[in-house]
TIVO-2410 file (N, C-alpha, C; in nm, 3 decimals):
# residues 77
REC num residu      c1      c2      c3 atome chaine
REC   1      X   0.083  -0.118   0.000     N      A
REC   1      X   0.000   0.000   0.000    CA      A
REC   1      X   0.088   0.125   0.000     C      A
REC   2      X   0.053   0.257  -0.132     N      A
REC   2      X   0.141   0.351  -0.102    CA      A
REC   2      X   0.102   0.406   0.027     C      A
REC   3      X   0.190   0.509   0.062     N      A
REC   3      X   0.168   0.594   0.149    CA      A
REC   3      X   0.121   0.743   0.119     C      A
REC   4      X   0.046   0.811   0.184     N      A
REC   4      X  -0.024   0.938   0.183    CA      A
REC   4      X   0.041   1.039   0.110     C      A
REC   5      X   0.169   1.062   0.101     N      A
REC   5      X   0.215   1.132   0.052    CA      A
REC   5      X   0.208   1.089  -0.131     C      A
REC   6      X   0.278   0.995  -0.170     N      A
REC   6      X   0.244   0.944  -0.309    CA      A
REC   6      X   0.076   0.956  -0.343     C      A
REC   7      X  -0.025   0.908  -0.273     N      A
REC   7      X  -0.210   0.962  -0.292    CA      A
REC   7      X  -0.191   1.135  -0.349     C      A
REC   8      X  -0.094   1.210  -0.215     N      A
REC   8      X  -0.156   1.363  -0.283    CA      A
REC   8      X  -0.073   1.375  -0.401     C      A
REC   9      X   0.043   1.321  -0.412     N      A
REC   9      X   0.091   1.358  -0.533    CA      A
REC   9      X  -0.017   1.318  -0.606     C      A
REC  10      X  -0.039   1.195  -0.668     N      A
REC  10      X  -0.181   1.167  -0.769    CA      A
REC  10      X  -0.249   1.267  -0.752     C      A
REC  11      X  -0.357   1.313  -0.661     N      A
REC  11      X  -0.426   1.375  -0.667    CA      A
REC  11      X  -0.441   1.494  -0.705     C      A
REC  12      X  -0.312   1.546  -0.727     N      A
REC  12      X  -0.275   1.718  -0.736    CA      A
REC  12      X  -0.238   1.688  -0.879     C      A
REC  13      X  -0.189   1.621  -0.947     N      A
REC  13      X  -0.120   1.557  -1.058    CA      A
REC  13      X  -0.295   1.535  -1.161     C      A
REC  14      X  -0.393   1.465  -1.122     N      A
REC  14      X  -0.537   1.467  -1.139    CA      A
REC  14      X  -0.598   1.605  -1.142     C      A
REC  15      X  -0.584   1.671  -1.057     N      A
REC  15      X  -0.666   1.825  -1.052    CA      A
REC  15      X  -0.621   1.873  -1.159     C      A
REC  16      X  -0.470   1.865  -1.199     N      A
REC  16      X  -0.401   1.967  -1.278    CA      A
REC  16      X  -0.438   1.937  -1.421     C      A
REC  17      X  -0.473   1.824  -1.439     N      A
REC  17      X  -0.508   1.737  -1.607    CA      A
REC  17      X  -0.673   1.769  -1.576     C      A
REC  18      X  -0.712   1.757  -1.512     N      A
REC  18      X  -0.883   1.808  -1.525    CA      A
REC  18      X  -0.908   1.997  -1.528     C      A
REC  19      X  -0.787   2.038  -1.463     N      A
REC  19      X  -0.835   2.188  -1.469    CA      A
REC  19      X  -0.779   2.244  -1.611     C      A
REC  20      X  -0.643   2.166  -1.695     N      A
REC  20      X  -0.629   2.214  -1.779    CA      A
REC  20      X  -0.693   2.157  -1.887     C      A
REC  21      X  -0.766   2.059  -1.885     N      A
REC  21      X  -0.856   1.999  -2.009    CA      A
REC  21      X  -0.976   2.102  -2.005     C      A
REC  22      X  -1.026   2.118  -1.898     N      A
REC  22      X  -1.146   2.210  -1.862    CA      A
REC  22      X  -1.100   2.376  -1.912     C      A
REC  23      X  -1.000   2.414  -1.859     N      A
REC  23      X  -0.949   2.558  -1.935    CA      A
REC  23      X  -0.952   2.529  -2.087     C      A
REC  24      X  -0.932   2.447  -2.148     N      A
REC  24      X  -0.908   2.429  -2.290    CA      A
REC  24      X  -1.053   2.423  -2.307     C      A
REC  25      X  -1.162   2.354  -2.315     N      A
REC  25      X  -1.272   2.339  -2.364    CA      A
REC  25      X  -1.337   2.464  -2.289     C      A
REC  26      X  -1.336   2.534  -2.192     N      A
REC  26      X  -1.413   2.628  -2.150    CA      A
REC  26      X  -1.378   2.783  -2.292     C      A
REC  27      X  -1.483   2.871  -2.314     N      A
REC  27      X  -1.451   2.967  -2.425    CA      A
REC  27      X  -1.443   3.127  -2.367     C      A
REC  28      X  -1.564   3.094  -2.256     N      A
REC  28      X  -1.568   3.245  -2.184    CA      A
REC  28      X  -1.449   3.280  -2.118     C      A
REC  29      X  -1.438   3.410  -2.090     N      A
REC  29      X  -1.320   3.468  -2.067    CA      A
REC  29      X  -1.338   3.492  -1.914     C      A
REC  30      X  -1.432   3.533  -1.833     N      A
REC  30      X  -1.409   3.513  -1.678    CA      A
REC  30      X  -1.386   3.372  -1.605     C      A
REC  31      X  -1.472   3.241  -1.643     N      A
REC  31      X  -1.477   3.179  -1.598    CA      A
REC  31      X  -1.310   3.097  -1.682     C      A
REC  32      X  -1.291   3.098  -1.757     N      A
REC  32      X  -1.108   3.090  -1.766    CA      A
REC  32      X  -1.035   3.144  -1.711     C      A
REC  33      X  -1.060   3.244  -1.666     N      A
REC  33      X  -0.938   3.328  -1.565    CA      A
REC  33      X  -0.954   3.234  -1.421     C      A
REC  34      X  -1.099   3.234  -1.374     N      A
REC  34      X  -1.086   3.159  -1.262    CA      A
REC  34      X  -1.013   3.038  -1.275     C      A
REC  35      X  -0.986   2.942  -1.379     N      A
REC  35      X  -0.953   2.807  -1.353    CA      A
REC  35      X  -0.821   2.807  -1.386     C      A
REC  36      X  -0.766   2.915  -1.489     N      A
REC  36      X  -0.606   2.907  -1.489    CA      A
REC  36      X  -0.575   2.982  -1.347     C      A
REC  37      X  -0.643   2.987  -1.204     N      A
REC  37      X  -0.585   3.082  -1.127    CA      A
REC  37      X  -0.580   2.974  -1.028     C      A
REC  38      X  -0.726   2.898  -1.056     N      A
REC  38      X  -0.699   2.752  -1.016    CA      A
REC  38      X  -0.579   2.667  -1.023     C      A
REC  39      X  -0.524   2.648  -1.152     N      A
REC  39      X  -0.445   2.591  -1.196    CA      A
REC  39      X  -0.301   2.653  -1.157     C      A
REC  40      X  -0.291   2.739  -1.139     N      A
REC  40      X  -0.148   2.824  -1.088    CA      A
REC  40      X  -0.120   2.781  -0.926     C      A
REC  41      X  -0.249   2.770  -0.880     N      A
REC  41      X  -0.218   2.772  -0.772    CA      A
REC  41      X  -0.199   2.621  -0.705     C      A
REC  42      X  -0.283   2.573  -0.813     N      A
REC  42      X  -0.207   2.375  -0.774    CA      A
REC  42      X  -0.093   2.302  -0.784     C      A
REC  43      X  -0.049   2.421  -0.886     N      A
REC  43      X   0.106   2.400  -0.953    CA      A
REC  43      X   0.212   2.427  -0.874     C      A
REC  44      X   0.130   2.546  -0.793     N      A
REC  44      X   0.240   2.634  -0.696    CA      A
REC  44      X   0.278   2.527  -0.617     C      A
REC  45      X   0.161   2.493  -0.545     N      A
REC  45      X   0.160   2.368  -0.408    CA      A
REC  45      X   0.269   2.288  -0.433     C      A
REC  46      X   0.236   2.194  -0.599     N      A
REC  46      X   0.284   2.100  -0.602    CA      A
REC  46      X   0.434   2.137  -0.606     C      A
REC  47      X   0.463   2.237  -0.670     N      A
REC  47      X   0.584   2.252  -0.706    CA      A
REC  47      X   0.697   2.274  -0.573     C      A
REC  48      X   0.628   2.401  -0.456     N      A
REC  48      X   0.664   2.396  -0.340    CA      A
REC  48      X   0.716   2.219  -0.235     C      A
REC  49      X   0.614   2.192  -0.279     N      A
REC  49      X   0.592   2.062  -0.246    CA      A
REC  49      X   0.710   1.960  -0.276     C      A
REC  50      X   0.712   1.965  -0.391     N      A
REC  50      X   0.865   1.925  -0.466    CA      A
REC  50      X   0.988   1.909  -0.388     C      A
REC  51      X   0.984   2.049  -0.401     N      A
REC  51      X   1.135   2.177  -0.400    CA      A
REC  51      X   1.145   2.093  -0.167     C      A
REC  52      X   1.047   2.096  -0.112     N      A
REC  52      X   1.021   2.006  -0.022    CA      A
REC  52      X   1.112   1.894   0.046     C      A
REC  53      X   1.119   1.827  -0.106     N      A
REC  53      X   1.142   1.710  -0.086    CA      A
REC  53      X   1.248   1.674  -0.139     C      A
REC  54      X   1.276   1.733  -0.239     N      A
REC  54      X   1.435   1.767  -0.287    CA      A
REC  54      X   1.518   1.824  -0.190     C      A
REC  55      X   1.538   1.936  -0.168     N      A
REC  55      X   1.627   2.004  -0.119    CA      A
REC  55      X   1.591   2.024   0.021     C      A
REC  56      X   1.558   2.000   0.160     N      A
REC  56      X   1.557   1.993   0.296    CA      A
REC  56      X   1.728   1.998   0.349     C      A
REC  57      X   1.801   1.920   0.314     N      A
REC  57      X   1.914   1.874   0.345    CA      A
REC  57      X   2.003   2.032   0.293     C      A
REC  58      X   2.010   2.058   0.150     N      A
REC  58      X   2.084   2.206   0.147    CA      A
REC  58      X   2.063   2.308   0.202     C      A
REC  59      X   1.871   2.296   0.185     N      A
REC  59      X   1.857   2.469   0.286    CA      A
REC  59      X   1.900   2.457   0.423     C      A
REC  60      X   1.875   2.335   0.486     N      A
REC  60      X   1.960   2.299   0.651    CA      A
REC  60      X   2.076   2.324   0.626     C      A
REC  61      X   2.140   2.297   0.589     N      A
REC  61      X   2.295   2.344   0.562    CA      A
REC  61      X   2.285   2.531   0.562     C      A
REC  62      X   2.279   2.514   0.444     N      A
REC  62      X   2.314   2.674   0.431    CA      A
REC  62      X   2.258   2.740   0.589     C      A
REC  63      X   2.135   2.744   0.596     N      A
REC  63      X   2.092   2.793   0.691    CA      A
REC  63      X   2.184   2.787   0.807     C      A
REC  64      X   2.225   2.649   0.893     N      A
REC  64      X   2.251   2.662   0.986    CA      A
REC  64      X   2.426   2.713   0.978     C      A
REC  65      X   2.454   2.691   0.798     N      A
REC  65      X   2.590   2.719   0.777    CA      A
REC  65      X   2.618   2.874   0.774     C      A
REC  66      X   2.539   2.937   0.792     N      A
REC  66      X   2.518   3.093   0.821    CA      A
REC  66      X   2.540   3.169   0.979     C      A
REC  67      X   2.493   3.060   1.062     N      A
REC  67      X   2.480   3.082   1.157    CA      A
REC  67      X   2.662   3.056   1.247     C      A
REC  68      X   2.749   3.145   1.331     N      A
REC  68      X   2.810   3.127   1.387    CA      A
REC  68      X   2.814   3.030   1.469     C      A
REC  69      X   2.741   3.028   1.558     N      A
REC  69      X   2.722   2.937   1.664    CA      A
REC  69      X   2.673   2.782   1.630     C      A
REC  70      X   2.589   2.747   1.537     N      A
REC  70      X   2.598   2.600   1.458    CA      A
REC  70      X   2.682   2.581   1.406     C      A
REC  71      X   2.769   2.624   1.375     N      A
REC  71      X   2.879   2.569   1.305    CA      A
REC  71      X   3.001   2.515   1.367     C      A
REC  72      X   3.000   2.524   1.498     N      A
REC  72      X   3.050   2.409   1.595    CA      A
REC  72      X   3.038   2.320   1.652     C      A
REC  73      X   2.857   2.295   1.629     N      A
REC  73      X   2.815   2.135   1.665    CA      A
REC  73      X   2.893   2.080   1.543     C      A
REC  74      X   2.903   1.928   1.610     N      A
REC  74      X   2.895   1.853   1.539    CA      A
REC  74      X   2.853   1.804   1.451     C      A
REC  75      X   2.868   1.700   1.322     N      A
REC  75      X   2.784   1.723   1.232    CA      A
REC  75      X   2.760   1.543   1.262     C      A
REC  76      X   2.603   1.536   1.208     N      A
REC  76      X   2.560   1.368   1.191    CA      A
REC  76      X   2.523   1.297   1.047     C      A
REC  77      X   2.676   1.284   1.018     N      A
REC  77      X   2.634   1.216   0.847    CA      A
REC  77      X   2.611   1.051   0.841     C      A
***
């Protein structure tokens, strides 16, 4: 069984193919603005979301590699 995290990926991955099939067949011009604003903003998530899961380990670094005083603990590789 996956785990919760792989579900929202699908699911956000699903919204994004239904909101942009739906922007494509929709013609009016307000109710397209709403769904590409829709769509920006699922993208954002996911993408945040990403960036998440990639990189945790560099921004900890840098971050604490900024800091004077962390930079004399020890490190746990």
């Amino acid at each position: 069984m996956a785990d919760t995290d792989t579900y929202l990926h699908l699911i956000g991955l699903q919204i994004l193919a239904i909101l942009g099939i739906v922007m494509i067949i929709q013609g009016e011009r307000p109710p397209k603005r709403a769904l590409s604003g829709a769509f920006l903003l699922v993208l954002g998530m996911l993408l945040a979301h990403v960036v998440s899961h990639i990189l945790p380990d560099h921004f900890a670094r840098f971050v604490y590699g900024t800091h004077r005083e962390y930079r004399s603990l020890p490190r746990q590789d």
